[in-house]
C-alpha atoms as one frame of an Amber mdcrd trajectory, in Angstrom:
protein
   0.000   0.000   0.000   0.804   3.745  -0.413   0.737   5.305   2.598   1.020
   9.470   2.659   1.308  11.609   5.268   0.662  15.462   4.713   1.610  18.428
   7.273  -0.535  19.291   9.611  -2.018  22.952   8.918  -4.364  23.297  11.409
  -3.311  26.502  12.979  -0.538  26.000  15.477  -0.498  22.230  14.832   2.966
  20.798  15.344   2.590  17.409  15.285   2.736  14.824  12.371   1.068  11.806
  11.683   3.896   8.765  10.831   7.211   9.123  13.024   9.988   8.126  10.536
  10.543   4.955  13.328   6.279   4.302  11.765   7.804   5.262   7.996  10.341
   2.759   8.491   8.499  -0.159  10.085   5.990   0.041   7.093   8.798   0.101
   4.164  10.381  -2.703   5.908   6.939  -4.833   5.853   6.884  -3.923   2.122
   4.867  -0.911   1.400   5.621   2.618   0.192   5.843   6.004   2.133   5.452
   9.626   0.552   5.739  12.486   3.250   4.471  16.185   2.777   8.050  18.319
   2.775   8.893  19.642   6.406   5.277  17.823   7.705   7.480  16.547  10.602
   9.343  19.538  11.496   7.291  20.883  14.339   7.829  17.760  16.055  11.695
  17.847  15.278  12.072  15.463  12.142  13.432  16.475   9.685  12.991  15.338
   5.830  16.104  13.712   5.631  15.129  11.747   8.760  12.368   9.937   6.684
  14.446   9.966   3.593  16.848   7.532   5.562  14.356   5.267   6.501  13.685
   5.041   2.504  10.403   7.493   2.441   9.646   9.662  -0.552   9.606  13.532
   0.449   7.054  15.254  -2.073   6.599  18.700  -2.361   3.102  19.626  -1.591
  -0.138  18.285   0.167  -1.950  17.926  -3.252   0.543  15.093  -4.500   0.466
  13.160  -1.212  -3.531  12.941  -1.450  -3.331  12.312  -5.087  -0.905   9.584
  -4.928  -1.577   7.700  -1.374  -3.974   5.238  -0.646  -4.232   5.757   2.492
  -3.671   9.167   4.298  -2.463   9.057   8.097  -2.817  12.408   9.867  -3.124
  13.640  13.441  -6.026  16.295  13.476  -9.350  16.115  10.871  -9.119  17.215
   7.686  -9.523  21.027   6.968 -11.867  22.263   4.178  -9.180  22.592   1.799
  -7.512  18.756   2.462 -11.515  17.702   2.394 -11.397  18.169  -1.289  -8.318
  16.662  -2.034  -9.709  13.023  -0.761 -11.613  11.064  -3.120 -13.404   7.841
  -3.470 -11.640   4.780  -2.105  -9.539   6.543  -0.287  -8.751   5.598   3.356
  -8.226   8.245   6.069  -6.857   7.279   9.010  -7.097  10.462  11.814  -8.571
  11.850  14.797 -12.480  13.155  13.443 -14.411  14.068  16.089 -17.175  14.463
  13.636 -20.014  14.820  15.891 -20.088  18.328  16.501 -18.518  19.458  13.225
 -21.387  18.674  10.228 -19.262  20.524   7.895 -16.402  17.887   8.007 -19.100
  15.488   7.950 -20.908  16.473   4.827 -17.411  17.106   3.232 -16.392  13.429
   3.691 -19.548  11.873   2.899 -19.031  13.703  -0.181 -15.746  12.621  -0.849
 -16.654   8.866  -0.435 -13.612   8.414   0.868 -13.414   5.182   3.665 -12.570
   7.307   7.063 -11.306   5.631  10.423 -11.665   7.889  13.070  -8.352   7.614
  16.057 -11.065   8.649  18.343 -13.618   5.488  18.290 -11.124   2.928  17.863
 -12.010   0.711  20.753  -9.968  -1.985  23.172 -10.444  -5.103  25.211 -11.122
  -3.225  28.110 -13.547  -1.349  27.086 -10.821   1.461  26.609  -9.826   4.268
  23.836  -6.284   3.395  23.298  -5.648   5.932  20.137  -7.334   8.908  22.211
  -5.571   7.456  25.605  -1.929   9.167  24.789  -3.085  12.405  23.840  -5.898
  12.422  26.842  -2.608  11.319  28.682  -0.940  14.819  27.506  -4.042  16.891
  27.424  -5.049  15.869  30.946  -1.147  16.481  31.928  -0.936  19.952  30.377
  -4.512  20.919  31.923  -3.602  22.234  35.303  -0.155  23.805  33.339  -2.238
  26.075  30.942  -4.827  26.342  33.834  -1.979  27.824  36.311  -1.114  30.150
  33.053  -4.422  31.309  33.059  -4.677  31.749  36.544  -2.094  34.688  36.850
  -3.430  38.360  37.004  -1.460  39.340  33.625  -3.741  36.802  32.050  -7.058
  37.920  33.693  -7.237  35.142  36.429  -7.513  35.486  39.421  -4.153  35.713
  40.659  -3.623  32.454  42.867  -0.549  30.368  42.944  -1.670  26.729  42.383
   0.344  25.602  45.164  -0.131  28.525  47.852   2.471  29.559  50.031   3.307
  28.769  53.927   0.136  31.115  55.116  -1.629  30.863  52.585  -4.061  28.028
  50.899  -3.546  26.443  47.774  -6.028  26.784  44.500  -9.319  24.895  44.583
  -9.571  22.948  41.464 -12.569  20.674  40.134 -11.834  18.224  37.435 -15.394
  16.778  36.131 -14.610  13.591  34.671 -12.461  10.760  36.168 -11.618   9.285
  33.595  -8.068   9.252  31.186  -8.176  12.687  30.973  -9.316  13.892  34.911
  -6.903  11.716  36.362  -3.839  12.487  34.825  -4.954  16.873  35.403  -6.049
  15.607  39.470  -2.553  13.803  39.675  -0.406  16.947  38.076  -2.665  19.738
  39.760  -2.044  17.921  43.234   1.778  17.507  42.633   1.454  21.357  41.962
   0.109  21.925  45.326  -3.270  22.347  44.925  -6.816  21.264  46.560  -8.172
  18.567  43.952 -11.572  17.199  44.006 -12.768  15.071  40.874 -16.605  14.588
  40.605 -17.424  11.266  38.388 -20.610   9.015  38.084 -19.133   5.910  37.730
 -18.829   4.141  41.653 -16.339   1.695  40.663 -14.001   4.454  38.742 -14.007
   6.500  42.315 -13.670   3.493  44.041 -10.382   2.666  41.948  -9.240   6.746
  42.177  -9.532   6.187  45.954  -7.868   3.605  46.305  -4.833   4.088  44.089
  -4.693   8.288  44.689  -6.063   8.133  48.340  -4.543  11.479  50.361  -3.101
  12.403  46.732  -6.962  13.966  46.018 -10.410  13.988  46.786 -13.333  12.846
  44.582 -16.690  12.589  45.184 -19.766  11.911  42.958 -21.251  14.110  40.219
 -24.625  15.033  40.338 -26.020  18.652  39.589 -25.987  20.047  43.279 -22.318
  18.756  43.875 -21.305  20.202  40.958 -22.718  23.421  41.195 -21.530  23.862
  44.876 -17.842  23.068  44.037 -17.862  25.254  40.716 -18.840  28.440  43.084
 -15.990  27.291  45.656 -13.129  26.829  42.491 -10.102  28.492  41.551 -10.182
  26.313  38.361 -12.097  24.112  36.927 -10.913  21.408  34.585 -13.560  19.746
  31.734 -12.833  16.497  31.213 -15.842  14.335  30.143 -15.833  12.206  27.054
 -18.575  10.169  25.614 -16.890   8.804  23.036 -17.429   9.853  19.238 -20.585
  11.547  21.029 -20.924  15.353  21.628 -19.835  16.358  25.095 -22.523  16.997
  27.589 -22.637  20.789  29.169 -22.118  20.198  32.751 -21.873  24.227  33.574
 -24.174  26.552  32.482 -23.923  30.417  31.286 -25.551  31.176  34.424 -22.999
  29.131  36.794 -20.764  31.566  35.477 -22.258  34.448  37.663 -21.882  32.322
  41.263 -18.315  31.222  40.171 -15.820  33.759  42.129 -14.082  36.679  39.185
 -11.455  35.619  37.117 -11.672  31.851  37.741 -10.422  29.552  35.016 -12.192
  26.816  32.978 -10.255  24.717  30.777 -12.217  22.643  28.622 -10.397  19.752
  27.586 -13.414  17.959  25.919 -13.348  21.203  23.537 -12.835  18.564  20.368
 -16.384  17.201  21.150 -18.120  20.779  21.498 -16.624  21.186  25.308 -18.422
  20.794  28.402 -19.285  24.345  29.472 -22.212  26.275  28.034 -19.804  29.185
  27.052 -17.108  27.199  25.384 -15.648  27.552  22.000 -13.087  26.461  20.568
  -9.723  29.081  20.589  -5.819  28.588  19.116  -2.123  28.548  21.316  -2.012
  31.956  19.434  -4.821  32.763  21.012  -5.639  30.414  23.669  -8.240  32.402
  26.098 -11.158  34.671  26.470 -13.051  35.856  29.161 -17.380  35.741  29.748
 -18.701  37.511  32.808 -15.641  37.585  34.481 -14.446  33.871  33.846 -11.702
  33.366  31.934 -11.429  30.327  29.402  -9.124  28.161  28.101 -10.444  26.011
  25.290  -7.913  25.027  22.964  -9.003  22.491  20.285  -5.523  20.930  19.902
  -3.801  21.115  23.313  -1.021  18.508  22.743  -0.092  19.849  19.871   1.838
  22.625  22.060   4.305  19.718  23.018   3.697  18.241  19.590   7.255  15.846
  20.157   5.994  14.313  22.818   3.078  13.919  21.417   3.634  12.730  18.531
   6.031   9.563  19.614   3.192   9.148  21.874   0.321   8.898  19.231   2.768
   6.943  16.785   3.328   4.304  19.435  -0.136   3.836  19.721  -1.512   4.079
  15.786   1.090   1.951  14.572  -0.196  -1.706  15.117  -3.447  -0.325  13.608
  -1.805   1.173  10.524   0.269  -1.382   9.482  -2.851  -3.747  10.072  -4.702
  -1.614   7.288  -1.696  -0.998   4.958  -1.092  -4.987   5.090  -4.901  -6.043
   4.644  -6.465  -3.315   3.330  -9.508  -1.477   5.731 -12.112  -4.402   5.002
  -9.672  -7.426   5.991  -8.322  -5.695   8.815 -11.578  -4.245  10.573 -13.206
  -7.635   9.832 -10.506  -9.612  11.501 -10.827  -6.623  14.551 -14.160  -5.452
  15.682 -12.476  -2.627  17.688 -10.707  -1.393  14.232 -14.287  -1.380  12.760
 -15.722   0.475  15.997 -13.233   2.867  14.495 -15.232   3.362  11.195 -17.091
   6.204  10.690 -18.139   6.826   7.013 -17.850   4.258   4.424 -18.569   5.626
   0.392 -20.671   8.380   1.020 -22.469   6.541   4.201 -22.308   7.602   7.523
 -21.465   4.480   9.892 -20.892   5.501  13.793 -24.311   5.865  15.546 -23.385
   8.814  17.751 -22.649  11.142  15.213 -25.486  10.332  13.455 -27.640  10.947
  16.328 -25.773  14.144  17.312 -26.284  15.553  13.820 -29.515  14.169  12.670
 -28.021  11.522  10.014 -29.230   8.405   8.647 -26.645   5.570  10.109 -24.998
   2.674   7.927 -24.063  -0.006  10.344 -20.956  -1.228  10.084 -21.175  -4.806
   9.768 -22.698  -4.067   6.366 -20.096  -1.639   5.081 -17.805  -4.388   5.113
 -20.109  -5.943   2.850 -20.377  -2.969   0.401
């Protein structure tokens, strides 16, 4: 197979989607690599890096998409890349198409065969191609959040970690999942007063007993949510429902008993966010402020550490990639049913139930796309 990789061009996207270490493993099982000139740069490859593990360095975007058969990226397609796919052709990248119908119509249009990072499922019930970057995002959380917090940047001026004399930041992370526990674990090591609100018994149960003293959590209903939004410094989305659009867990008018120049970061941003007031904002211009509450809601946050993220992501696409580059997308989802969770539109058919839901969409199931 022909795999291609373009750069990234979402604005202030660094990462890339094929490591030369990924280039290199698929040449060596046989098949072909073309790579978008200086698409690996912002992650600190360089061309000549994938030239020496025998991949073709082309030019432009438009002769990857023309040439590959598959394309392997890191963030959806923008308009302009949304043309440039065309029937048969297999995508392989994060989508998040639920709360983006323009991306949606675009690739339905294309009939292209698109495998979204996002609902690619695991044994355990798990995400393992969104579990690295939820890893980073969920990491850099209480970082940006701290950022945020400082007067110059229209926070409230507390120091996560206090000082003898003076308490620490109160910070709510709703969600205990992937993303909540790896923001609760860094916001504590900063100092700070966690508490993470989550439905799921057994998941606090588990957060207890491995973080115990580390952080509090407690469950989330409406009333326990409210109260410790009012009482926070910072508060940390972090709710997923996967390949679904995020549920708003804060309201515009939460916003007024919330104390001035609090931070929300909105982590589940990708999937709408979580907060009535989000919307999704750039590293060059991460934040914005509604009625006196500042927010943080940058679609792409690992992509401001894009090296580390991008090993990361590699390590975990990999096995699936060369699993569609050796058997082609039908062979290899039928032989996986968490590869085919992974499919989302199939020639000009839409074929994950949750988007379709969330936009209004008739739904293809699966099972018979591999039959198309």
């Amino acid at each position: 197979m022909l795999i291609g990789c373009p750069k990234e061009i979402k604005p202030q996207e660094f990462r890339v989607g094929l490591t030369p270490a990924a280039a290199g493993e698929a040449i060596g099982r046989g098949h072909s690599v073309i790579v978008e000139t200086n698409a690996g740069m912002g992650a600190g490859f360089s061309d000549d890096d994938y030239r020496a593990v025998g991949a073709t360095v082309l030019d432009t975007a438009e002769e990857v998409f023309a040439k590959a058969d598959m394309i392997v990226k890191v963030k959806e397609p923008q308009a302009v890349e949304r043309k440039m796919l065309r029937e048969g052709q297999l995508l392989f990248t994060y989508l998040h198409l639920a709360p983006d119908p323009e991306q949606t119509h675009d690739l339905l249009a294309s009939g292209c065969t698109a495998i979204a990072y996002e609902t690619v499922t695991d044994n355990n019930g798990g995400l393992p191609l969104l579990a690295p970057m939820s890893e980073v995002a969920g990491r850099l959380a209480p970082q940006v959040g701290s950022w945020t917090l400082q007067k110059a940047n229209g926070g409230r001026g507390v120091l996560m970690g206090g000082v003898p004399g003076v308490g620490p930041a109160k910070v709510v992370v709703i969600g205990g999942g992937v993303v909540g526990t790896h923001a609760a674990k860094i916001a504590a090591g900063m100092g700070a007063d966690v508490t993470v609100l989550d439905r799921s018994l057994p998941r606090l149960r588990y957060l207890d007993d491995v973080f115990g003293g580390t952080f509090k959590n407690q469950y989330s209903t409406a009333a326990a949510t409210a109260e410790l939004v009012q009482q926070a410094d910072m508060v940390i989305g972090a709710v997923l429902i996967p390949g679904a659009a995020a549920p708003k867990l804060v309201s515009r008018a939460q916003l007024s008993t919330m104390k001035p120049g609090a931070v929300l970061v909105d982590v589940a941003i990708d999937q709408g966010g979580c907060f009535e007031t989000s919307k999704a904002t750039t590293h060059a211009d991460p934040i914005y402020e509604v009625d006196n509450v500042m927010h943080y809601c940058v679609a792409n946050m690992p992509g401001a550490v894009a090296r580390t993220s991008t090993i990361a992501l590699g390590n975990a696409t990999l096995p699936f990639m060369l699993s569609l580059a050796d058997k082609g997308w039908k062979q290899a989802c039928e032989d996986d049913p968490h590869l085919l969770n992974g499919l989302n539109v199939h020639a000009g058919k839409l074929t994950y139930y949750a988007v379709g839901e969330a936009l209004g969409l008739d739904v293809l199931s699966p099972a018979l796309a591999l039959k198309a």
